[in-house]
Each structure stands twice: as structure tokens, then as C-alpha cells.
N, CA, C and O atoms as a GROMACS GRO file, in nm:
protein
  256
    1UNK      N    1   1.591  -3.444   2.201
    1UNK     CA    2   1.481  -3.508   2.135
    1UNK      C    3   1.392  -3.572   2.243
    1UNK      O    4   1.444  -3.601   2.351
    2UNK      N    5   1.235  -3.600   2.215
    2UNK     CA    6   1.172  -3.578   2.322
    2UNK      C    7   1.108  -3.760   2.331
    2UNK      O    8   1.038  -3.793   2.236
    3UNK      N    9   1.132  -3.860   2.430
    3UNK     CA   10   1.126  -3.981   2.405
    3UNK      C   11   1.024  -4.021   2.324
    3UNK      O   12   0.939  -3.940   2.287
    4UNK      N   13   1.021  -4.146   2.288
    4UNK     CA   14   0.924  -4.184   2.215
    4UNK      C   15   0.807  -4.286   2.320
    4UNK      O   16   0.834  -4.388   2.383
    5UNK      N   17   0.706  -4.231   2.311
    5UNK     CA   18   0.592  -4.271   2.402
    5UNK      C   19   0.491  -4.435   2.370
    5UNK      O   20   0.437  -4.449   2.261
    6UNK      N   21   0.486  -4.483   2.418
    6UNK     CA   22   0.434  -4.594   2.403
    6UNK      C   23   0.308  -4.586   2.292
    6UNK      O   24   0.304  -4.646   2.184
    7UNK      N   25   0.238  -4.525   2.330
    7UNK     CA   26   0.113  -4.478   2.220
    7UNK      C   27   0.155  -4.419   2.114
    7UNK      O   28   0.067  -4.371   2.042
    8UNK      N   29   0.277  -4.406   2.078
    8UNK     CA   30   0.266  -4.368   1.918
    8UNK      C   31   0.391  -4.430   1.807
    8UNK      O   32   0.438  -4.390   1.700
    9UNK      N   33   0.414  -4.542   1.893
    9UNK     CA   34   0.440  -4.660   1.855
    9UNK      C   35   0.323  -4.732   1.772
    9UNK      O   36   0.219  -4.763   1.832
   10UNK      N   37   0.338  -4.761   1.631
   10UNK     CA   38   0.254  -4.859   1.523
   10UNK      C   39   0.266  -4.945   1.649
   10UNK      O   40   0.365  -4.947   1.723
   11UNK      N   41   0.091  -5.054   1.676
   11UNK     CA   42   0.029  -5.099   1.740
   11UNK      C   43   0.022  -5.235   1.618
   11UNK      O   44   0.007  -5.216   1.497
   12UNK      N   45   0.037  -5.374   1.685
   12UNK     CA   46   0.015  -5.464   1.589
   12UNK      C   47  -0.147  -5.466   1.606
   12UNK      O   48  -0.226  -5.416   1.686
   13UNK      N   49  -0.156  -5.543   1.499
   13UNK     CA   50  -0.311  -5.592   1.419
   13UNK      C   51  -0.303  -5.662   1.554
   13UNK      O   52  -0.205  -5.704   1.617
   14UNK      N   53  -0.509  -5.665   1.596
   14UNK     CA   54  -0.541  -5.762   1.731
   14UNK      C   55  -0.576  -5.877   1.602
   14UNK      O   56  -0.615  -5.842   1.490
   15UNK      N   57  -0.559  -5.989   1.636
   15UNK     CA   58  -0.615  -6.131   1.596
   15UNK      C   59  -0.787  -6.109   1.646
   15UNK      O   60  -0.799  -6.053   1.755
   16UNK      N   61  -0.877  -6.137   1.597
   16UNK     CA   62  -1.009  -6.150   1.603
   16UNK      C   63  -1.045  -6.252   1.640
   16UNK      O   64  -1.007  -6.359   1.594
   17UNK      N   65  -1.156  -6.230   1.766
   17UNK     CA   66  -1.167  -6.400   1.798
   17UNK      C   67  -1.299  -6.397   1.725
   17UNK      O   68  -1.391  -6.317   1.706
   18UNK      N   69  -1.261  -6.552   1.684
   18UNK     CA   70  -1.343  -6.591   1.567
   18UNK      C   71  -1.506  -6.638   1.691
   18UNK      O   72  -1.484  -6.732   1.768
   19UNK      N   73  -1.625  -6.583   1.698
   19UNK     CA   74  -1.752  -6.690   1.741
   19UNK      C   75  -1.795  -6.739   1.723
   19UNK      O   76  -1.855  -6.732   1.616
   20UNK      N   77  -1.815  -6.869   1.831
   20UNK     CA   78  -1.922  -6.969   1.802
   20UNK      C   79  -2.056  -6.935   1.765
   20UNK      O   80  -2.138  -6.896   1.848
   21UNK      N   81  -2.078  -6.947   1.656
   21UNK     CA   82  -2.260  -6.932   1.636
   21UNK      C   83  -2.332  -7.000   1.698
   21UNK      O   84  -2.448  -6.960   1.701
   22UNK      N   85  -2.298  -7.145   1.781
   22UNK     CA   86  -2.432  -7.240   1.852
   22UNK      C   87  -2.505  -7.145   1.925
   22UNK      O   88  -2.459  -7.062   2.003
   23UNK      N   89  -2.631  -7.164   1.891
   23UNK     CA   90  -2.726  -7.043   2.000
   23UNK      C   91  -2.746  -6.914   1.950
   23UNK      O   92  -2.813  -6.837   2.020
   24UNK      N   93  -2.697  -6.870   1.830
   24UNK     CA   94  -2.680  -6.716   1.841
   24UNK      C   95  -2.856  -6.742   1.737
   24UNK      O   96  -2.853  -6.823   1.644
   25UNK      N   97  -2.928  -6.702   1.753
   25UNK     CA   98  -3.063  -6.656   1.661
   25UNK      C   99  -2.997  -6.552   1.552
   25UNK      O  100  -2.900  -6.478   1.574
   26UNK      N  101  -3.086  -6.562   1.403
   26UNK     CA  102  -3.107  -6.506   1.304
   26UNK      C  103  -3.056  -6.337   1.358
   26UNK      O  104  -2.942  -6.299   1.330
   27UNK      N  105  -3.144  -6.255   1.431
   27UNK     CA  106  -3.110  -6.135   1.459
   27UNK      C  107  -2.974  -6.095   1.477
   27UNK      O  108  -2.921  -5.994   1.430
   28UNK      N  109  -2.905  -6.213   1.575
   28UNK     CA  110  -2.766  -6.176   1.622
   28UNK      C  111  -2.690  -6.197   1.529
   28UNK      O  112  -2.574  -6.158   1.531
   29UNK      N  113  -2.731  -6.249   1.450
   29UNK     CA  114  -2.594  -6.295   1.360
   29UNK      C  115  -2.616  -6.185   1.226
   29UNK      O  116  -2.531  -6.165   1.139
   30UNK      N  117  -2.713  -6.139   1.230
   30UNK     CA  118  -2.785  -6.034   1.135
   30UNK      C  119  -2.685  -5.926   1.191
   30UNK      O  120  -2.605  -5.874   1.114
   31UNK      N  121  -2.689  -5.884   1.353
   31UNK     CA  122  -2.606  -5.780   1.405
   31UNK      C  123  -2.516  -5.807   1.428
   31UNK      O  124  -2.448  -5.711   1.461
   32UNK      N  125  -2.447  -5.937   1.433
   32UNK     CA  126  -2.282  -5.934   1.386
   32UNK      C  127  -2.246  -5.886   1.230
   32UNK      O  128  -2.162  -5.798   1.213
   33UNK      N  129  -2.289  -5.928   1.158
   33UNK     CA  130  -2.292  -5.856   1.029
   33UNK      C  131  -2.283  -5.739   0.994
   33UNK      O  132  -2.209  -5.689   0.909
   34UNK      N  133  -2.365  -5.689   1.066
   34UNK     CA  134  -2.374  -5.540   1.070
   34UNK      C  135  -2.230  -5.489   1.136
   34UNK      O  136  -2.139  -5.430   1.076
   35UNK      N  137  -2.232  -5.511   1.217
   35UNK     CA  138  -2.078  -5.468   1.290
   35UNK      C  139  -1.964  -5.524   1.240
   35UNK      O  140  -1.861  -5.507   1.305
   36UNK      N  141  -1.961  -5.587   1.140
   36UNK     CA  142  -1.811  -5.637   1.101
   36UNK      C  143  -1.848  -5.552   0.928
   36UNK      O  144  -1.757  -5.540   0.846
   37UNK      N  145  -1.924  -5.525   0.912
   37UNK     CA  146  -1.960  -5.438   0.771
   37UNK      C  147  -1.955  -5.293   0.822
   37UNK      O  148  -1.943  -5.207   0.735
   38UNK      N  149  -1.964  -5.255   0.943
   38UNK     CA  150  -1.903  -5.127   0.990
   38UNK      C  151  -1.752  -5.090   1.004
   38UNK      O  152  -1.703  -4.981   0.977
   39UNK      N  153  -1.668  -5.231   1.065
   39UNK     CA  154  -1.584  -5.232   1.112
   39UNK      C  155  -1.496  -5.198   0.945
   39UNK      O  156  -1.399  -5.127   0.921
   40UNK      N  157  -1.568  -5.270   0.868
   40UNK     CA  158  -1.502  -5.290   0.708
   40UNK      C  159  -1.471  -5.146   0.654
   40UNK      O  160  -1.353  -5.117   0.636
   41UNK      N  161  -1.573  -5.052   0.627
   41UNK     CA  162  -1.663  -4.964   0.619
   41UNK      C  163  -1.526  -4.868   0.657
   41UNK      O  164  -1.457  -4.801   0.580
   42UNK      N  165  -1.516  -4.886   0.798
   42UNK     CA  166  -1.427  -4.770   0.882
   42UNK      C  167  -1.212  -4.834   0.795
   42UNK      O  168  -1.106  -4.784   0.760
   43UNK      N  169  -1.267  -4.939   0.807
   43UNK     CA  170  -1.066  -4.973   0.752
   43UNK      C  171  -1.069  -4.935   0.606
   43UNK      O  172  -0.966  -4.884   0.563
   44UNK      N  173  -1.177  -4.952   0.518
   44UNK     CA  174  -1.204  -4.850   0.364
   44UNK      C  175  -1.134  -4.726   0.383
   44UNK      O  176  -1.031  -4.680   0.334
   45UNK      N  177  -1.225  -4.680   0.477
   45UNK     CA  178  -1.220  -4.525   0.462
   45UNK      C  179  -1.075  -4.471   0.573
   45UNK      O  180  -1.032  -4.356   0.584
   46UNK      N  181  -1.028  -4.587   0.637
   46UNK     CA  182  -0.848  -4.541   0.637
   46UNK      C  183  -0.744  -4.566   0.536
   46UNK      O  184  -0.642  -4.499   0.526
   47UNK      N  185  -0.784  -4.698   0.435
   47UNK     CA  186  -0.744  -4.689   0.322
   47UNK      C  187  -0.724  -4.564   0.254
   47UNK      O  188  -0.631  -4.482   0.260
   48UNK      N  189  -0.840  -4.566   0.180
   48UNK     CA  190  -0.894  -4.410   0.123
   48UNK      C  191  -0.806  -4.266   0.143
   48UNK      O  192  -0.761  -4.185   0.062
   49UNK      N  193  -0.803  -4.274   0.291
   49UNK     CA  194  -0.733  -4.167   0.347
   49UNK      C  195  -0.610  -4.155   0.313
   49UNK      O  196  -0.558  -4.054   0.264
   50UNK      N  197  -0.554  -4.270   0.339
   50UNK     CA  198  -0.382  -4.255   0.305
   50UNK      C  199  -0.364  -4.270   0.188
   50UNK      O  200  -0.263  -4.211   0.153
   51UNK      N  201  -0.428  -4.337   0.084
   51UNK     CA  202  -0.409  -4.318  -0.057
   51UNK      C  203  -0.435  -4.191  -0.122
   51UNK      O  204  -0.404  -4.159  -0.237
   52UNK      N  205  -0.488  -4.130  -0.044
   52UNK     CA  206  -0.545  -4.009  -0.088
   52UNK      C  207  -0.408  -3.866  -0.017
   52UNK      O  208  -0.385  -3.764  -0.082
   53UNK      N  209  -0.362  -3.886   0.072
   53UNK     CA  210  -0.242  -3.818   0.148
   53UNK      C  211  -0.139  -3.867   0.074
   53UNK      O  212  -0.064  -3.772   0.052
   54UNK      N  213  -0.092  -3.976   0.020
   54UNK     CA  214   0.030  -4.013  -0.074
   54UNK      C  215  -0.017  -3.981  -0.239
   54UNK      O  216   0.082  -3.968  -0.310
   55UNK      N  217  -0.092  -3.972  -0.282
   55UNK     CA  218  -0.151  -3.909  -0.407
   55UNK      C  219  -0.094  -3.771  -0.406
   55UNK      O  220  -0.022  -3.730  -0.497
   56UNK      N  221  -0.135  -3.686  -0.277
   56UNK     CA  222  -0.131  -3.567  -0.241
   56UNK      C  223   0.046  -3.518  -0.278
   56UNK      O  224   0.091  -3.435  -0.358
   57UNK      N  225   0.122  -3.622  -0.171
   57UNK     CA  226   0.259  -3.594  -0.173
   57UNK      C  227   0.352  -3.602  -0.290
   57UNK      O  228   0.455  -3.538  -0.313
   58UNK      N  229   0.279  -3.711  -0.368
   58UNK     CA  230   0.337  -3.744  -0.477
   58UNK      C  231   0.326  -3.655  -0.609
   58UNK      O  232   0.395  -3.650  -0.711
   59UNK      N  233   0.199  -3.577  -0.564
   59UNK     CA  234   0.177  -3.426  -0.688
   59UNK      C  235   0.262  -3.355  -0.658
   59UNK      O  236   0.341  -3.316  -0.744
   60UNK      N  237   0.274  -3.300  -0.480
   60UNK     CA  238   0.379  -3.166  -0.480
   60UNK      C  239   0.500  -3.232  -0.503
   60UNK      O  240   0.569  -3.136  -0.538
   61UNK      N  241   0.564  -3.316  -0.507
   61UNK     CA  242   0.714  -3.359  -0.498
   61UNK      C  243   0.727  -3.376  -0.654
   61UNK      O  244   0.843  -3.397  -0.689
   62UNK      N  245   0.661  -3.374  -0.725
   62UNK     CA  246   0.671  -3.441  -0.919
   62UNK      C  247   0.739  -3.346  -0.959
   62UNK      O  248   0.710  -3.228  -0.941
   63UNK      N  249   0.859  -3.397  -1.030
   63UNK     CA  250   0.906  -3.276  -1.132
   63UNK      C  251   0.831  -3.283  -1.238
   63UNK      O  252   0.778  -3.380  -1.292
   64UNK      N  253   0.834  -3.095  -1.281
   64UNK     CA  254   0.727  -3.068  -1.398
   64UNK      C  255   0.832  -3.140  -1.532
   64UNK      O  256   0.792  -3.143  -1.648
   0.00000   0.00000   0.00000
């Protein structure tokens, strides 16, 4: 059996560092928004995915 490699080892959740807004202008905080509504956006659509792959498994495995 062929070892198990560091990279495909489940990776814990990073903690998010939370930013200070002092200083940040309307725009930036407009484009933090934007990027944490992307970031959202992208963990949906890994949701999605695997609910959608265990949906999958759970049809072929059903007894009729």
C-alpha cells in the first residue's frame, strides 16, 4: 500500500483573521464584500457538489 501523503490528508478549517476597518474607505469595504460573497459563493457550490455525489450514491445503492 502506497503511503499516505501529506496533501491528501483532510486539511483543518484556517481561522479568518477578522479586519480592522479604521481607515478602510466605502470602496474597500464594498471590495471586501465582494470577496467574502465570492468566497461564500465558491463553499455553496462545494456544498452542492457533495450533496449532489451522495444523492447520486444513495440512488445506485437503494433497494428497489
Amino acid at each position: 500500500m502506497a503511503p499516505i501523503e501529506e496533501e491528501d490528508l483532510p486539511r483543518r478549517r484556517q481561522v479568518l483573521e477578522k479586519p480592522r476597518f479604521d481607515g478602510w474607505d466605502v470602496s474597500q469595504l464594498e471590495e471586501y464584500i465582494a470577496e467574502l460573497r465570492a468566497e461564500i459563493a465558491r463553499a455553496e457550490a462545494g456544498i452542492a457538489a457533495r450533496k449532489d455525489h451522495r444523492a447520486a450514491a444513495d440512488a445506485f445503492f437503494r433497494k428497489p
